[in-house]
C-alpha positions in Angstrom: -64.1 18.6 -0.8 -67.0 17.6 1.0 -66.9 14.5 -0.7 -63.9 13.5 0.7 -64.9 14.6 4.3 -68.0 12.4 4.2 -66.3 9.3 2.9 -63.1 9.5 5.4 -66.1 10.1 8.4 -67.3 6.7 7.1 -65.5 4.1 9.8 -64.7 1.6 7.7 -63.3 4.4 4.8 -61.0 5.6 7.5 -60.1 1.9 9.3 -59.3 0.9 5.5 -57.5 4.3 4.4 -55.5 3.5 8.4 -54.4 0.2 7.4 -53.3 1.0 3.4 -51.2 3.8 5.0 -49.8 1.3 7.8 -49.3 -1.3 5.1 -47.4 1.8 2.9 -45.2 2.7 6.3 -44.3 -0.8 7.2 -42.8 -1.4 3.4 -40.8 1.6 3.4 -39.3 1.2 6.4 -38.6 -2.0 5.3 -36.8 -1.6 2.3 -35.2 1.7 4.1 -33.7 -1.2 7.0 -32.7 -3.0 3.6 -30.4 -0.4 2.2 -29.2 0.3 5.6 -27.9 -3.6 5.9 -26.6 -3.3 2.5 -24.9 0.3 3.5 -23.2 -1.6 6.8 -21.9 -4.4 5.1 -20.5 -2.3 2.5 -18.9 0.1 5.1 -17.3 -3.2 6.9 -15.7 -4.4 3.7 -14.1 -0.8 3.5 -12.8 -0.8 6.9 -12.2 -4.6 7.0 -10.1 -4.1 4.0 -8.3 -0.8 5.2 -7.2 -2.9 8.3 -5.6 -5.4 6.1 -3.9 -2.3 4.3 -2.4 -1.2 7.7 -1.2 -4.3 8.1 0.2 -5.3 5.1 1.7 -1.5 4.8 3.3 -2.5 8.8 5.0 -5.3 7.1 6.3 -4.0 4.0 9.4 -2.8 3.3 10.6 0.0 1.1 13.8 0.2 -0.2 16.0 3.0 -2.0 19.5 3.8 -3.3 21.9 6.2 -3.6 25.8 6.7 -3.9 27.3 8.9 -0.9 30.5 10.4 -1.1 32.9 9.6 2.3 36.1 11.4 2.6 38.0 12.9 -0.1 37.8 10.7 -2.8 35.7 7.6 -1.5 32.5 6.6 -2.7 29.5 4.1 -1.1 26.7 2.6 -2.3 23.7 3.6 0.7 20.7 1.2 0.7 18.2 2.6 2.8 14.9 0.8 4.5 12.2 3.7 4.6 9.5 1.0 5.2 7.8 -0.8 8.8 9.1 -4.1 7.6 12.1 -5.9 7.2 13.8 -6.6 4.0 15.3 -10.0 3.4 16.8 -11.9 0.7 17.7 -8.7 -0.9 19.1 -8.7 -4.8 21.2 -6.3 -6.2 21.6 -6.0 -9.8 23.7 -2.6 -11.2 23.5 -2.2 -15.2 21.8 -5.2 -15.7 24.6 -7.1 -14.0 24.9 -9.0 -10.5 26.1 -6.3 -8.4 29.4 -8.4 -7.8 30.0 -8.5 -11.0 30.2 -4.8 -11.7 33.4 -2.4 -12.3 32.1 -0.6 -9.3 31.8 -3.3 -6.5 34.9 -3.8 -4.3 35.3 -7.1 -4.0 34.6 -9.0 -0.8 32.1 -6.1 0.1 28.6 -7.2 -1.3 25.9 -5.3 0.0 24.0 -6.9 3.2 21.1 -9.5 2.6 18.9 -8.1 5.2 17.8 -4.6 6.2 15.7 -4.0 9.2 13.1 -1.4 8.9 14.2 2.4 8.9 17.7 1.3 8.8 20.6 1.4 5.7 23.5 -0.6 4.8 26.5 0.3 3.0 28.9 -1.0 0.4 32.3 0.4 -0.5 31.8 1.5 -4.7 35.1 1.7 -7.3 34.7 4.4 -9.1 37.3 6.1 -11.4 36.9 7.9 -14.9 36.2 4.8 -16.9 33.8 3.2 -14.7 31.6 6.2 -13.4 28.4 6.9 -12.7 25.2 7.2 -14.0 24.3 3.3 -13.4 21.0 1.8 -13.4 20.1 -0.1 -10.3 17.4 -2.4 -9.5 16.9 -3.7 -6.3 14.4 -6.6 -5.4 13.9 -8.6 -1.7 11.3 -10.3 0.1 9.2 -9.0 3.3 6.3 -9.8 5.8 3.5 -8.6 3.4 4.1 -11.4 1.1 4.4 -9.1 -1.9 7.6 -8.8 -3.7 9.5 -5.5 -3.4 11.1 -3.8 -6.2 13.1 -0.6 -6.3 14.5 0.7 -9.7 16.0 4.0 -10.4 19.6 5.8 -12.3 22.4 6.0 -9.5 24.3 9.7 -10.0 26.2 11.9 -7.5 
């Protein structure tokens, strides 16, 4: 022990054993400021990419079906817009088939080709004991977040 005493009193022992453990401090801080940097710019991706999450979820529309009974024996087809976005060029397809060309469409009322966002459209349905439901539906359209939307699901009451 006293061995180490006498050669840390030594001046230039303890100048030298100053400056290795200055030396040690000054890397670890720097490779501590490294990670940092690397640990920010990670953290911006996240956020930067959350943001365009927000905004592409803002823009996107989400749409769903469903057959609604009006009246005593009348039957519509109910498209509804849960989404922020608006859906356009919307395509209806009912048992594989264009929904026109189903048993169940009334003719010269096709479902609407736009929905704005948290709003439904409607469409009168046929349906009688040879043409009744289940039905597969698939529904696809277009929106702001420049992904395509598609919906597919079995219609019942």
């Amino acid at each position: 022990m006293r061995e180490i005493i006498n050669w840390f009193g030594n001046n230039s022992n303890a100048a030298f054993t100053t400056f290795i453990v200055s030396v040690v401090a000054v890397v670890i801080s720097g490779i501590a400021f490294m990670k940092t940097k690397r640990t920010d710019k990670r953290l911006l991706e996240i956020e930067e990419k959350r943001e365009e999450d927000r905004n592409k979820l803002a823009q996107k529309a989400q749409l769903q079906a469903r057959i609604v009974k009006y009246g005593h024996n009348s039957h519509r087809l109910l498209i509804i817009n849960n989404g922020e976005g608006e859906a356009r060029n919307i395509g209806l397809k009912m048992d594989a088939k264009p929904f026109d060309d189903h048993f169940a469409s009334v003719r010269n009322d096709s479902p609407a080709k736009i929905i704005g966002p948290h709003s439904e459209a409607t469409c009168l349905l046929h349906i009688a004991d040879e043409c009744a439901p289940p039905w597969k539906i698939e529904i696809s359209w277009e929106d702001d977040s420049g992904e395509p939307g598609h919906y597919k699901s079995t219609l019942t009451f």
